[in-house]
C-alpha positions as CSV (number, residue, x, y, z in Angstrom):
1,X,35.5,3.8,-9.1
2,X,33.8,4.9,-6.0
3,X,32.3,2.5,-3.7
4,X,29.4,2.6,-1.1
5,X,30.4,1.4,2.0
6,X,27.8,-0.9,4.6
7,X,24.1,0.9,5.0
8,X,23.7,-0.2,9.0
9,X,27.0,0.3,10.6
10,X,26.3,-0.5,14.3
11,X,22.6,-1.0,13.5
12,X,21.3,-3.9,16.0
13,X,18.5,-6.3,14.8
14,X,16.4,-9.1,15.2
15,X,16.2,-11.2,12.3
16,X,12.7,-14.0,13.2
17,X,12.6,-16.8,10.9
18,X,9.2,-18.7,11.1
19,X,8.0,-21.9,10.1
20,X,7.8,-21.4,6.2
21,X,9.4,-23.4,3.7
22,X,11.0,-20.0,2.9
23,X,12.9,-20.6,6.0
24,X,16.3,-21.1,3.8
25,X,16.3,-17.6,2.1
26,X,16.3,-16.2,5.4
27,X,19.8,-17.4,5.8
28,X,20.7,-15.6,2.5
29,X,19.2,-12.6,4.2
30,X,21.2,-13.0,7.5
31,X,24.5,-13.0,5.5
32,X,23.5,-9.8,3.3
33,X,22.5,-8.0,6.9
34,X,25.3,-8.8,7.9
35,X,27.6,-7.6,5.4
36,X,25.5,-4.2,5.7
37,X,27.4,-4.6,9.1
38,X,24.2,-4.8,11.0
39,X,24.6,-6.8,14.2
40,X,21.6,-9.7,14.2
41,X,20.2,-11.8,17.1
42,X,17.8,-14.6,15.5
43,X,14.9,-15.8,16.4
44,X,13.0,-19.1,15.4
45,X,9.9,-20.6,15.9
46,X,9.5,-24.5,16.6
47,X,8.9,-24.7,12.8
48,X,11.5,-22.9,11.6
49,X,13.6,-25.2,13.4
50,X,12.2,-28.1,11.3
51,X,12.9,-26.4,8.1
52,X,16.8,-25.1,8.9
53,X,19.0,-26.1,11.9
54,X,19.4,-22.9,14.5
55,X,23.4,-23.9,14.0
56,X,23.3,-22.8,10.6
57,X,22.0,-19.2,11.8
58,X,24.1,-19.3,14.7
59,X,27.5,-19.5,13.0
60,X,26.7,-16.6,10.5
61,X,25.1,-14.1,13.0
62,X,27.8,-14.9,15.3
63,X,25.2,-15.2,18.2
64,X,23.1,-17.8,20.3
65,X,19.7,-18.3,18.4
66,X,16.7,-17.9,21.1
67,X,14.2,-20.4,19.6
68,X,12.1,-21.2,23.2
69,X,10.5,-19.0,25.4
70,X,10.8,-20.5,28.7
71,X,14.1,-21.4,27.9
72,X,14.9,-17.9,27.4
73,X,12.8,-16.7,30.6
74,X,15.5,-16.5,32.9
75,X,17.8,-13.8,30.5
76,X,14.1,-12.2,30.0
77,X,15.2,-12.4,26.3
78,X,11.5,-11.3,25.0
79,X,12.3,-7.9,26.8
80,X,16.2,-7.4,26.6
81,X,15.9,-8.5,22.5
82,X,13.3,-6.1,21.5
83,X,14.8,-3.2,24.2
84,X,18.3,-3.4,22.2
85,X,16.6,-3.9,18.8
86,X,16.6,-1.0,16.4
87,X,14.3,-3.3,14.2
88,X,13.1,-6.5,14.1
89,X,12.7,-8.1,10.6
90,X,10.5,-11.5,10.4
91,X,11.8,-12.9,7.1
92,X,9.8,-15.6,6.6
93,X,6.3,-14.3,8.3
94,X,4.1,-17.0,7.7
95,X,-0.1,-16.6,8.1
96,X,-0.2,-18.4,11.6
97,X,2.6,-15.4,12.1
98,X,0.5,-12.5,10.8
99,X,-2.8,-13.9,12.7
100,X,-1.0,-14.2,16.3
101,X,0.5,-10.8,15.9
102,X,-2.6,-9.0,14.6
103,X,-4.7,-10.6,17.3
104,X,-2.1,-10.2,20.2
105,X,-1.6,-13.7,21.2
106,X,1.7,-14.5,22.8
107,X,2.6,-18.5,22.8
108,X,5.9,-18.3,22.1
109,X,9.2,-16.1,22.5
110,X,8.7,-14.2,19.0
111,X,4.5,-13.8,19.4
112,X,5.9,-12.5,23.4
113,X,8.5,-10.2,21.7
114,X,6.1,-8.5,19.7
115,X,4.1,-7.3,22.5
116,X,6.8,-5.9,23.8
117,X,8.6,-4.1,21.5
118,X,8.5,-0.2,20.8
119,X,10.7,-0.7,17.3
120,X,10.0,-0.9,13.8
121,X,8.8,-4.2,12.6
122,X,9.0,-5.7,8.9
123,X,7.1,-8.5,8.3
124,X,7.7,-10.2,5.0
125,X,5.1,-12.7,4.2
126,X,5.9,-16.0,2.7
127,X,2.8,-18.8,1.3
128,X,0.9,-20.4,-1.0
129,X,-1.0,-17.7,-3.0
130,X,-4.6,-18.9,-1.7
131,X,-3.2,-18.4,1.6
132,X,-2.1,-14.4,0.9
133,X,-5.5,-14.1,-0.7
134,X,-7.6,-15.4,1.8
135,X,-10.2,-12.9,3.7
136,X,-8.7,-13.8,6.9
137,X,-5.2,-13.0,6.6
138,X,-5.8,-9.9,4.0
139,X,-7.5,-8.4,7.2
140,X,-4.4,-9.4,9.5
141,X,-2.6,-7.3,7.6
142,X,-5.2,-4.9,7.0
143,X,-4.7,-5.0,11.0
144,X,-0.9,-4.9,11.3
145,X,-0.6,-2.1,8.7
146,X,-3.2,0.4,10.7
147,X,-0.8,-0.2,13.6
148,X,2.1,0.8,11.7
149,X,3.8,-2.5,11.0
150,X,5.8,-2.5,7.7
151,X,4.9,-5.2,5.0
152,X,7.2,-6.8,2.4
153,X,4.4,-8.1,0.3
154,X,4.9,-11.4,-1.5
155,X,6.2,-11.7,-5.0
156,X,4.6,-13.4,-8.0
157,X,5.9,-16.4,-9.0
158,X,6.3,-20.2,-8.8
159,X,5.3,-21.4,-5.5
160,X,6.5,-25.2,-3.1
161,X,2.8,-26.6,-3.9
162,X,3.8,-26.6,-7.6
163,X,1.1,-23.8,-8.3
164,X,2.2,-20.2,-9.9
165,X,0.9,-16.8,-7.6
166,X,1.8,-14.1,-5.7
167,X,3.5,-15.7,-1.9
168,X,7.1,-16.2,-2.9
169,X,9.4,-14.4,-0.4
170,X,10.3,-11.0,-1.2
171,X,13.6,-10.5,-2.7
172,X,16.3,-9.6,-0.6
173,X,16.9,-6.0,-2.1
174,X,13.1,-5.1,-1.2
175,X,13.8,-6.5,2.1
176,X,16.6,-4.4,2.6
177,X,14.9,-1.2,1.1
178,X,12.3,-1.5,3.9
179,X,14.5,-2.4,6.6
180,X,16.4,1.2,5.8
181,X,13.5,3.1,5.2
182,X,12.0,1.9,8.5
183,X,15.3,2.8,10.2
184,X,16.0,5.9,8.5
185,X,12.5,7.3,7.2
186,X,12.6,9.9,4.3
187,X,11.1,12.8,5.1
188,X,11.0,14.5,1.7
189,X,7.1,15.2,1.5
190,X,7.5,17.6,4.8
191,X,5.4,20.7,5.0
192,X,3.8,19.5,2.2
193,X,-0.4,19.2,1.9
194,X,-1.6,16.6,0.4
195,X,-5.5,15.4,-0.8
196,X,-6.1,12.3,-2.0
197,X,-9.2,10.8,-3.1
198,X,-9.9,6.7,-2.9
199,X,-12.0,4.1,-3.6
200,X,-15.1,4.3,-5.7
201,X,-18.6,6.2,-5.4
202,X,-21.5,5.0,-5.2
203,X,-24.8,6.2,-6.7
204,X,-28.3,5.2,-5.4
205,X,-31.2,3.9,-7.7
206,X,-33.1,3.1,-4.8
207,X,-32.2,2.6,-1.2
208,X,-30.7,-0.8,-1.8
209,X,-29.8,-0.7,-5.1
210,X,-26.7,1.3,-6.9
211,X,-24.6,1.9,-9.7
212,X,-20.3,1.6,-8.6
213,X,-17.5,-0.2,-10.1
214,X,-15.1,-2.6,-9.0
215,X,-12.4,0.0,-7.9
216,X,-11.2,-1.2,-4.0
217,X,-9.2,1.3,-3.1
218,X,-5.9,0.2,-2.4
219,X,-3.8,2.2,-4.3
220,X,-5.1,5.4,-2.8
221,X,-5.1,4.0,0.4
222,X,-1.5,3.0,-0.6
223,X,-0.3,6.7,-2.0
224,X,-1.7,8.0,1.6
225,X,0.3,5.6,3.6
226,X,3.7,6.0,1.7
227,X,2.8,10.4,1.7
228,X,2.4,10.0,5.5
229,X,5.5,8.3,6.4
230,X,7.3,10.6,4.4
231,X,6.4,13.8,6.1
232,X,3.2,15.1,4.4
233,X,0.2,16.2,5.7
234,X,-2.5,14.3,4.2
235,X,-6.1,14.4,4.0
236,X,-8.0,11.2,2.6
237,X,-11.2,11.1,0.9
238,X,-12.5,7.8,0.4
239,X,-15.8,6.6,-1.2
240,X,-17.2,2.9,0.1
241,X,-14.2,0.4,0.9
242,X,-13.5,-2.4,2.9
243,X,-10.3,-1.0,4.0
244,X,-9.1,0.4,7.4
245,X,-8.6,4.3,7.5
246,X,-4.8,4.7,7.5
247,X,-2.8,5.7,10.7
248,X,-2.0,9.3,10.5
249,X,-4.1,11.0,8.2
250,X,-7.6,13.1,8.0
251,X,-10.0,10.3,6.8
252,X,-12.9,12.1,5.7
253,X,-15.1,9.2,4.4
254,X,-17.9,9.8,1.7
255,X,-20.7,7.6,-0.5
256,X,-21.5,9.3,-4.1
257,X,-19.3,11.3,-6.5
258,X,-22.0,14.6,-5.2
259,X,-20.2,14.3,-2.2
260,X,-16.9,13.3,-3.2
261,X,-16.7,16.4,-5.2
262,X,-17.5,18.6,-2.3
263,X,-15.7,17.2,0.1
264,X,-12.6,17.4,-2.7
265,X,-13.3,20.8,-3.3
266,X,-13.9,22.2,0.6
267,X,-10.0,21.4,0.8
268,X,-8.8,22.4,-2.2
269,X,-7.7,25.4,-1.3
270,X,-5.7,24.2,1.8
271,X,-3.8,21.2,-0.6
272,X,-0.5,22.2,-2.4
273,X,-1.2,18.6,-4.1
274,X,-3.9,16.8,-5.2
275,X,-4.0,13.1,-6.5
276,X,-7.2,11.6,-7.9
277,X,-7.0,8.1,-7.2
278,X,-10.6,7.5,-7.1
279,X,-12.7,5.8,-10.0
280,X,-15.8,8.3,-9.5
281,X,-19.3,6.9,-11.4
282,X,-19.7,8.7,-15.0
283,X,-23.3,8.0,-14.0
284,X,-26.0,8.2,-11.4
285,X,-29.4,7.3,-11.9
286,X,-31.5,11.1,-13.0
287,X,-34.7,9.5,-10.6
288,X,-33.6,7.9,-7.7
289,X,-36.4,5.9,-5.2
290,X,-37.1,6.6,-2.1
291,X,-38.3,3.3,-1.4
292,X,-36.9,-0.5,-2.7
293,X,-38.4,-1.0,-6.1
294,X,-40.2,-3.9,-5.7
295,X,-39.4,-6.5,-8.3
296,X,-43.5,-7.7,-9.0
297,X,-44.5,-3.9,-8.5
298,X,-42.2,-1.6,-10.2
299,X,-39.4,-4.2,-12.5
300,X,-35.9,-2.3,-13.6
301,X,-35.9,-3.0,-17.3
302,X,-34.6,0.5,-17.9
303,X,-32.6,3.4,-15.9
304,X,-32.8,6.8,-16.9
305,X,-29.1,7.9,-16.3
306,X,-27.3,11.2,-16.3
307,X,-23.9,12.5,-15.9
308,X,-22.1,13.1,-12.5
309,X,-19.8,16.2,-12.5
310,X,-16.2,15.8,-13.6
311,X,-14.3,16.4,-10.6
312,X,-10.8,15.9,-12.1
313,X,-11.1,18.4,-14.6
314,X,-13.3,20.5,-12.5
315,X,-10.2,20.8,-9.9
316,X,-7.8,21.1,-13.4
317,X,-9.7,24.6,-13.9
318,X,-10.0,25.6,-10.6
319,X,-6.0,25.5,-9.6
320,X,-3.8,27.9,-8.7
321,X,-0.5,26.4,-7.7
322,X,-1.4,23.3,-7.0
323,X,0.6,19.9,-8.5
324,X,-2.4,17.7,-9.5
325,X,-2.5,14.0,-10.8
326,X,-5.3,12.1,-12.4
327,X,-5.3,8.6,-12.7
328,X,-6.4,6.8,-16.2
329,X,-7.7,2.8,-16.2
330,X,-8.5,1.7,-19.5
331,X,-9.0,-1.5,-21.4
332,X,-7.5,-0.8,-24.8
333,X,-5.6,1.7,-26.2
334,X,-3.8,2.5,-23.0
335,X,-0.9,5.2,-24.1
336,X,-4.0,7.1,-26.3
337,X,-6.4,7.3,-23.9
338,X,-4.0,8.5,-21.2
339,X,-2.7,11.0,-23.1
340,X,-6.0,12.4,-24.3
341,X,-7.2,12.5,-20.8
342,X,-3.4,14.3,-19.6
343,X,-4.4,16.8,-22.0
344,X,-8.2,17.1,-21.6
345,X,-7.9,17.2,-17.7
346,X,-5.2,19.8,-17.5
347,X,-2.9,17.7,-14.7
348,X,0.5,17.7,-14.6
349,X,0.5,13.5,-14.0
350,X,-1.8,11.2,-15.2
351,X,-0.9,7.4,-13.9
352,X,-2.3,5.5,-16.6
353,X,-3.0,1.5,-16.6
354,X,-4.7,-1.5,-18.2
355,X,-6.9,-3.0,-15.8
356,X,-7.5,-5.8,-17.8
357,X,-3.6,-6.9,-17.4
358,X,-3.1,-10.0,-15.1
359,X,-1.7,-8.1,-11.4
360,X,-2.8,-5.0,-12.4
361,X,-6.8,-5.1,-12.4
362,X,-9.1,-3.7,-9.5
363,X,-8.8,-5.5,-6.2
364,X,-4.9,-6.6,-6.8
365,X,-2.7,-6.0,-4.3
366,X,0.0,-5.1,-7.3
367,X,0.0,-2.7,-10.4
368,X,1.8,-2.2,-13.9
369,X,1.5,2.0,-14.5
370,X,2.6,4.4,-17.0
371,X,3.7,7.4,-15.6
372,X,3.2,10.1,-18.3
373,X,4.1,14.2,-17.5
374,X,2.6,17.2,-18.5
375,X,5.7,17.4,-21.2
376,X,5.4,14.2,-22.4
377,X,7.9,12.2,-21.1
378,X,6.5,8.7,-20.4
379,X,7.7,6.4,-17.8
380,X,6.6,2.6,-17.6
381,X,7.1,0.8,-14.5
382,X,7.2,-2.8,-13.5
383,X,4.9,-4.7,-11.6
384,X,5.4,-4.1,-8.0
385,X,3.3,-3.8,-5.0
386,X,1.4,-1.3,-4.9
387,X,2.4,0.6,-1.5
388,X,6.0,0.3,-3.9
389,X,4.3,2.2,-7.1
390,X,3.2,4.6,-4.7
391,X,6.3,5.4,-3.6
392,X,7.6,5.4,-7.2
393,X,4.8,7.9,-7.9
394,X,5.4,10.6,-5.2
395,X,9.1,10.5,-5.9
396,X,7.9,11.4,-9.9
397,X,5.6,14.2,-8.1
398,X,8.8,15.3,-6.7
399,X,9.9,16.5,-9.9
400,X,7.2,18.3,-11.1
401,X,7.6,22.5,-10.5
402,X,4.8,24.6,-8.4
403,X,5.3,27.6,-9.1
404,X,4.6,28.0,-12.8
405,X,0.8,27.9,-12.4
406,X,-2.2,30.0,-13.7
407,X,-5.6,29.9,-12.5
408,X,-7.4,28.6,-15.3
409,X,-11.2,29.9,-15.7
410,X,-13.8,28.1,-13.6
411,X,-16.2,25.7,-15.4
412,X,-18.4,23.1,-14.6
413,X,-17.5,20.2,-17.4
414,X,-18.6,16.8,-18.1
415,X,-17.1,13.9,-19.0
C-alpha cells in the first residue's frame, strides 16, 4: 500500500491560540501540524493562557510560547515571528480577534504581529452562534476577507453555552486544507475568463418602492473569490448587496435585471465561462412612477406586472463555446424542477437547492446543493460553507468539455 508522506516538510508557522474556550483543540491542531512536519512557534493571548497552560504548547511545538508583547520586545518577536513565518494560522480566532485585526488595533504581541506580517493568514473563528451572526463581526470578516485574509468558517453544531448553531471550531482536516491551499495555491482556473453574476435585482414601482427577493449574494460572491485565487480572470456582476466587492476581480455593479442582462451580455463574448448565480426578478412592475405613490393619494392595492427577460436561457442560445451554469432554488420538488430547468435552459450545470432547508436558505453563510450535468449524472453535496461549495463547484466545472459547442439560434424567451 502506498503511503503519502508529511504535506509541509520544512514549512515554518505560527500557530495563535486566542482566548476561546476552543482553546484545547488548538493543541490537537499543533500535534497534527506537526506531524505534517511543519515547524510551529505559538502564540497566546492573555486568555488563551486562562483556558490551556503555554507548557502544554510548549512541549509539543518544541519551542518557547511568546504570550506578552513587551516581554517579547527585546527579541522584536512581533517582527522576527511574522518575517520567518510562511503562515500564520489563529486557531481559535475569537470576535474580539477578528474586530482588532479588521480595525488595525495593536494591544498585544499577536494584534502587533498582524500588522506586520506580509504572509498568508488563516483565521478560524470560534463562538457562540449569536456572536458569528452578529452585524458587527459579519462585517469584520466581510473586512478581513477583502484584504485577503483566509477564513475557516465555523461549523454547525452543539456549542459551550448549551445552545445548538453554527461557531464550533472548524475541524482539523478543513483547517489543514486551507493552511495548504494558502501555502500552495491551485492555479487550475489560469487563462481562463470567467463572468459571474450575484445577488439579486431590483425592479422599481416607484422611486422608493420595489419588487427583489431575499437572495444576498454570498454564494456568487463566494464562486468569485474561490475562481480568483485559483488563477481565473473574473468579471463580477452584482445586483444590490451589502457585501464588499472582492479583491481581484472586475466588479461591475448593477440595480434591475434590464441592466443585469446587458451588462451579462456586453461580456459575453469575452467569457469562456459563465455562472449565473444571481436570483434575477421574474417580474417588474409594466408602469413604474416617477414620483412616491402617496399612500392617501394614489393607494397600491394592485400592480400591473410583466415579465423581465430570461437572461439564463437568453445566454443558453446565444453560446458558442462557452461552459455555462444556472443555478436552481426551489421549495419543493427539488430534483424535478432542476432538471426541467437543466434542460429548458440549455447549460451544462445547473446547481440546484432547497432554500427552504435549515443552512441552506438565502442569507446563510452555508449551502446543501445538487450538482446535476448536462448528462445526467447527479451529485449531492453536504453542507459546507459556502466559499467550500464553491470550490467543490469549479472543480465539477473542471470536468465539463469546451469544445463540443454549437451556436444555438438567438431568441429572446421568457420565463
Amino acid at each position: 500500500m502506498q503511503t503519502t508522506g508529511p504535506s509541509l516538510p520544512g514549512v515554518r508557522l505560527v500557530l495563535a491560540v486566542t482566548g476561546s474556550i476552543a482553546a484545547y483543540k488548538a493543541v490537537s491542531l499543533l500535534r497534527l501540524l506537526r506531524r505534517e512536519a511543519a515547524t510551529v512557534n505559538v502564540v497566546m493571548t492573555a486568555g488563551a493562557c486562562r483556558f490551556v497552560t503555554p507548557l502544554t504548547f510548549e512541549v509539543l511545538s518544541g519551542s518557547h510560547v511568546a504570550t506578552d508583547l513587551f516581554e517579547a520586545h527585546q527579541e522584536m518577536l512581533h517582527l522576527s515571528l511574522p518575517e520567518q513565518a510562511q503562515a500564520i494560522v489563529i486557531a481559535p480566532a475569537t470576535a474580539n480577534c477578528l474586530a482588532k485585526a479588521a480595525l488595525g488595533l495593536a494591544d498585544d504581541l499577536l494584534s502587533t504581529m498582524l500588522l506586520t506580517t506580509q504572509c498568508p493568514v488563516i483565521f478560524v473563528p470560534a463562538m457562540d452562534g449569536d456572536m458569528w451572526q452578529h452585524p458587527t463581526v459579519v462585517e469584520h470578516v466581510a473586512t478581513l476577507r477583502a484584504r485577503g485574509a483566509v477564513i475557516v468558517e465555523p461549523e454547525e453544531g452543539p456549542l459551550a453555552s448549551g445552545r445548538s448553531g453554527q461557531g464550533r471550531l472548524a475541524d482539523e482536516q478543513r483547517i489543514l486544507a486551507a493552511l495548504q491551499t494558502a501555502l500552495f495555491p491551485r492555479k487550475d482556473w489560469s487563462g481562463r475568463r470567467v463572468l459571474i453574476s450575484a445577488g439579486p435585482t431590483q425592479e422599481a414601482i416607484d422611486p422608493v418602492r420595489f419588487i427583489s427577493n431575499r437572495s444576498s449574494g454570498k454564494m456568487g460572491y463566494a464562486l468569485a473569490e474561490a475562481a480568483r485565487m485559483r488563477g481565473a480572470e473574473v468579471v463580477l456582476v452584482s445586483g444590490p448587496t451589502a457585501l464588499p466587492a472582492p479583491t481581484g476581480v472586475d466588479y461591475c455593479p448593477v440595480t434591475t435585471a434590464e441592466e443585469m442582462r446587458k451588462a451579462l451580455l456586453s461580456r459575453f463574448t469575452w467569457s469562456d465561462t459563465v455562472i449565473m448565480a444571481a436570483a434575477v426578478a421574474d417580474f417588474r412592475p409594466a408602469h413604474p412612477s416617477q414620483h412616491k405613490l402617496k399612500k392617501r393619494h394614489h393607494p397600491i392595492t394592485q400592480l400591473d406586472l410583466t415579465p423581465t427577460d430570461d437572461i439564463l436561457q437568453e445566454l443558453g442560445e446565444r453560446r458558442t463555446t462557452q461552459v455555462l451554469v444556472g443555478f436552481a432554488a426551489e421549495t419543493e420538488d427539488l430534483l424535478a424542477h432542476a432538471r426541467e430547468k437543466l434542460h429548458a435552459k440549455h447549460v451544462d450545470l445547473l446547481v440546484a437547492n432547497d432554500v427552504s432547508a435549515a443552512g441552506s436558505g438565502f442569507g446563510s453563510d452555508t449551502n446543501r446543493v445538487v450538482l446535476l450535468a448536462a448528462d445526467g449524472e447527479a451529485e449531492e453535496l453536504p453542507l459546507l460553507p459556502k466559499r467550500d461549495v464553491a470550490d467543490r463547484i469549479l472543480d465539477r466545472i473542471l470536468t465539463v468539455p469546451t469544445a463540443r459547442r454549437t451556436t444555438k439560434p438567438v431568441g429572446r424567451s421568457r420565463r
